[in-house]
C-alpha positions as CSV (number, residue, x, y, z in Angstrom):
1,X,0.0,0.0,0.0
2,X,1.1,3.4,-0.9
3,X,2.1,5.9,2.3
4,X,-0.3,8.4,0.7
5,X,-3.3,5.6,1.0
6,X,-2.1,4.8,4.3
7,X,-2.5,8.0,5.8
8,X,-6.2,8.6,4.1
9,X,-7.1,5.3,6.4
10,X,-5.1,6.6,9.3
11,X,-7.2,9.5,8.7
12,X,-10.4,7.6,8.3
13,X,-9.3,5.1,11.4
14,X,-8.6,8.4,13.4
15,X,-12.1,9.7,13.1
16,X,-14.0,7.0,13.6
17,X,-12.4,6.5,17.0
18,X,-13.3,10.3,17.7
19,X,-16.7,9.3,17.1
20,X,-16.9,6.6,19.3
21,X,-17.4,3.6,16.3
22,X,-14.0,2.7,16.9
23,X,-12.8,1.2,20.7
24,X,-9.2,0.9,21.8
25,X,-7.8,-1.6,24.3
26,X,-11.0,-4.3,24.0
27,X,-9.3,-5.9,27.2
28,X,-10.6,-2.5,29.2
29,X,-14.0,-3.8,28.5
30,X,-14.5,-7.2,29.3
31,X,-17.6,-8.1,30.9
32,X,-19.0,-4.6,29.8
33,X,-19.8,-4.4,26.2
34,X,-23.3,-4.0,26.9
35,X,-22.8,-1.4,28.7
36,X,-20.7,0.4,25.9
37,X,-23.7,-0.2,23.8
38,X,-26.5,1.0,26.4
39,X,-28.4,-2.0,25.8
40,X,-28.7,-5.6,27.1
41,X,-29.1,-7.0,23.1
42,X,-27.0,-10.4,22.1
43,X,-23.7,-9.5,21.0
44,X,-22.4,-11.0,17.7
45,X,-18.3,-10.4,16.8
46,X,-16.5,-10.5,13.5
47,X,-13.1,-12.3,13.5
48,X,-11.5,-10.2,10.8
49,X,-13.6,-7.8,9.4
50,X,-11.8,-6.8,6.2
51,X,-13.0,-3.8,4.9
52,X,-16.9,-4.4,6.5
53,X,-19.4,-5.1,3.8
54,X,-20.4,-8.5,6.0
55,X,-20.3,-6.7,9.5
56,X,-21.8,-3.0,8.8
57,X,-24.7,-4.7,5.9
58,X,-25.7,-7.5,9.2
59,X,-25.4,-4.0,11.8
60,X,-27.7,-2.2,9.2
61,X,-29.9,-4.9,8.8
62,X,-30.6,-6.0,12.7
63,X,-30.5,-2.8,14.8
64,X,-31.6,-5.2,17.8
65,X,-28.2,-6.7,17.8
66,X,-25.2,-6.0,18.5
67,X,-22.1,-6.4,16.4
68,X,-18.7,-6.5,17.7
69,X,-15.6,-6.4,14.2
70,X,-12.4,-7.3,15.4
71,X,-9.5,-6.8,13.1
72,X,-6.0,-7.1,13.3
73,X,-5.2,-4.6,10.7
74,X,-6.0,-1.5,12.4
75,X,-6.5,0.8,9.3
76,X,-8.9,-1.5,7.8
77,X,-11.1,-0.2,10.8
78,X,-11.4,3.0,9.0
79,X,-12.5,1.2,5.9
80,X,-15.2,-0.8,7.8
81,X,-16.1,2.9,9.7
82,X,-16.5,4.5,6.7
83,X,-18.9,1.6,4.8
84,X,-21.0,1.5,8.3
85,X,-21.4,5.3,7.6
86,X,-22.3,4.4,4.2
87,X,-25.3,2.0,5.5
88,X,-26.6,4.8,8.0
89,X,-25.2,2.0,11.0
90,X,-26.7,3.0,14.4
91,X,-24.6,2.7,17.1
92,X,-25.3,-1.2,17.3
93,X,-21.5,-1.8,15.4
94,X,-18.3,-1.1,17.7
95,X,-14.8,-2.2,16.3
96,X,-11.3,-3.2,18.1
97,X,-8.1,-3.0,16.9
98,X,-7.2,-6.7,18.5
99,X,-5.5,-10.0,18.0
100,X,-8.1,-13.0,18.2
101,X,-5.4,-15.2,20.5
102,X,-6.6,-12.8,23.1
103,X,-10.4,-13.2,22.7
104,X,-10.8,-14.4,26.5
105,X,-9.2,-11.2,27.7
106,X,-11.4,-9.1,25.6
107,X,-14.8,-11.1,26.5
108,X,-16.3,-13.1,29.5
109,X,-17.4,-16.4,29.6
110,X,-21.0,-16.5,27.6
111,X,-20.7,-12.9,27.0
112,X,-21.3,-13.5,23.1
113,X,-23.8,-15.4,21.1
114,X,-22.2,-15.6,18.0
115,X,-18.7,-15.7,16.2
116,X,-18.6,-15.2,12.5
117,X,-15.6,-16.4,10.4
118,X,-15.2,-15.1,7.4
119,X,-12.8,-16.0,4.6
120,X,-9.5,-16.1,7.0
121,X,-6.4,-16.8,6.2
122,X,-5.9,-20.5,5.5
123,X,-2.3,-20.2,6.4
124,X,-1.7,-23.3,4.0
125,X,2.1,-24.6,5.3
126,X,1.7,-27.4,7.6
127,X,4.1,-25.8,10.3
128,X,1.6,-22.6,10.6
129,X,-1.4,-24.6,11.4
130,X,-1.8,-23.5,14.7
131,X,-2.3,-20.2,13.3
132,X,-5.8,-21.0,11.7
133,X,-8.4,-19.7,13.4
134,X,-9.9,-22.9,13.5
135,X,-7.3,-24.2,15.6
136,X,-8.7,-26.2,18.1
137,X,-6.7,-23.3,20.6
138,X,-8.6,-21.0,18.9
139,X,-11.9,-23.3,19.2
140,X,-11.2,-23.4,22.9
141,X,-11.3,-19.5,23.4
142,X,-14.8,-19.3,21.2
143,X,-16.2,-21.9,23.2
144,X,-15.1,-19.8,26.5
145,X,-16.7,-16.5,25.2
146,X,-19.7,-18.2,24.0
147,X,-23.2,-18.1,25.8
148,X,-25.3,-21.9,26.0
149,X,-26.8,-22.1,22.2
150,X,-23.9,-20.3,20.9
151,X,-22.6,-20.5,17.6
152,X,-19.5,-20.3,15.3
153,X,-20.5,-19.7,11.7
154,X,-18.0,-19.9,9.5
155,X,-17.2,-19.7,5.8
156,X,-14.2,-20.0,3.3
157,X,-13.3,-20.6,-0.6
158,X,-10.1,-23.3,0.7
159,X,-11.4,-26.1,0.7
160,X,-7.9,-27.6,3.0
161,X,-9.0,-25.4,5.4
162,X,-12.8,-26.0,5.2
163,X,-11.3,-30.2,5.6
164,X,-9.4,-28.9,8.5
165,X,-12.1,-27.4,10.0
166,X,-14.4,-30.2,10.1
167,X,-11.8,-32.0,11.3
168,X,-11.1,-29.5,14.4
169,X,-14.6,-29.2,15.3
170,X,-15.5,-32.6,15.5
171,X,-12.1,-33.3,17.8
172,X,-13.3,-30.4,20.2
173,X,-16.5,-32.1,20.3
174,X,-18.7,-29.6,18.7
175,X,-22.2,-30.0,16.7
176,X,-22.0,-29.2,13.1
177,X,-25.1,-27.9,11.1
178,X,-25.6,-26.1,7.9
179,X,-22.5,-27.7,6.5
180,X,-22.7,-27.0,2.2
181,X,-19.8,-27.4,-0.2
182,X,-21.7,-25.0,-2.5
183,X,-23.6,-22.3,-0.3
184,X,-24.4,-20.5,-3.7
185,X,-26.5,-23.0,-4.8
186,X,-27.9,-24.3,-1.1
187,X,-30.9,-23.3,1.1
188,X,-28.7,-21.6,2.9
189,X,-27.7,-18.8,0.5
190,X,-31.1,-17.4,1.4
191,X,-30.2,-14.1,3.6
192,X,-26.5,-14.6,2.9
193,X,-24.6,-11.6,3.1
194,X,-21.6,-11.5,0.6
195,X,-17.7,-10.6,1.9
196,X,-16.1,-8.3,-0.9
197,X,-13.6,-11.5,-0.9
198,X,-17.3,-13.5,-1.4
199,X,-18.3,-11.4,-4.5
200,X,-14.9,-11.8,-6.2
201,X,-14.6,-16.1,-5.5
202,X,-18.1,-17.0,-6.3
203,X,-17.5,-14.4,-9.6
204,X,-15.0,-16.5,-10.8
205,X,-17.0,-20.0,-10.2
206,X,-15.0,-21.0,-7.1
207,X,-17.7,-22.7,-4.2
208,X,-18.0,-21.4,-1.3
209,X,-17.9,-23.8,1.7
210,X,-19.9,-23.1,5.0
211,X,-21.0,-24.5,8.0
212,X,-22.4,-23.6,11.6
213,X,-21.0,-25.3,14.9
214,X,-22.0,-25.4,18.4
215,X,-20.0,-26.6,21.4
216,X,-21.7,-29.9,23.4
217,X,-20.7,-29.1,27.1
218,X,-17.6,-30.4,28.2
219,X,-18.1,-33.7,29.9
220,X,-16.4,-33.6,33.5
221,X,-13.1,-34.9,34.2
222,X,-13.2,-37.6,36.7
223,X,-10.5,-38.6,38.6
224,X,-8.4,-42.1,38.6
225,X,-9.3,-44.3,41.4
């Protein structure tokens, strides 16, 4: 990226945080998002937001819930400010400059009802597997953050990761549902809301793979006699 396009999202990151779309240090907040949002609605987070089509269109769409984008890159944020501007987003959409790995310090246990995973980084090398986020590390902080009836939904064009996920889930001991190798031409398209990275796969013919999972409890350990 060119400094001179870099600074216009500094710009644009800079003045969604004056406005109060953007929050700093998620970890100040924990237990408390509600609060930040004045209401006691289910809250609903974004693991990488990109540049916010998904998250702002969902915000825009469902004022009675509330959205949480959390994105690594911190001038995307000013993208994904300016598109929820775009929409006319109430005040139902917060984002966080943040790292997933620390989801548990930025949320309480059941303080979220659902996780949305879109399009991440398949991190294809075998030795960076523990990066994908979903990791079974990774599954063990959503299922932490989640509240009972919680859900992961998650969708990707790879289909090694989409075989690693399965995978993953089913190890942690989660319930899959709504598991298409073709959402585009499933019942499940209905209501779908598109990434940008969405629009451009299924454009050139590439599937697009989703499914929905939801932690069973964790049976209790019992000691050796």
């Amino acid at each position: 990226m060119r400094i001179r396009g870099r600074d216009k999202l500094i710009r644009q990151y800079n003045l969604h945080k004056e406005a109060g779309r953007i929050v700093e240090m998620a970890s100040n907040h924990q237990g408390r998002w509600q609060e930040l949002f004045g209401n006691d609605n289910p809250i609903y987070i974004e693991i990488g937001t990109g540049r916010g089509r998904f998250i702002a269109t969902h915000a825009a769409q469902n004022p009675d819930i509330n959205y949480v984008g959390i994105e690594l890159e911190h001038e995307l944020l000013g993208k994904v400010g300016k598109k929820a501007e775009e929409l006319a987003v109430g005040k139902n959409l917060l984002l966080t400059p943040a790292d997933a790995v620390r989801l548990t310090d930025f949320f309480s246990p059941g303080e979220v009802a659902r996780i949305y995973l879109n399009f991440s980084d398949p991190w294809p090398k075998t030795r960076h597997a523990k990066r994908r986020l979903t990791y079974r590390d990774f599954l063990q902080s959503y299922r932490s953050v989640l509240q009972a009836g919680g859900a992961v939904h998650f969708k990707t064009d790879n289909r090694d990761l989409f075989q690693f996920s399965l995978n993953e889930f089913a190890e942690d001991d989660w319930k899959m549902s709504a598991i298409t190798l073709d959402l585009h031409n499933s019942q499940w398209m209905e209501g779908n809301v598109m990434t940008e990275y969405e629009e451009k796969f299924s454009s050139q013919g590439m599937p697009i793979y989703r499914l929905e999972a939801r932690p069973y409890p964790k049976r209790p350990e019992h000691p050796s006699e």
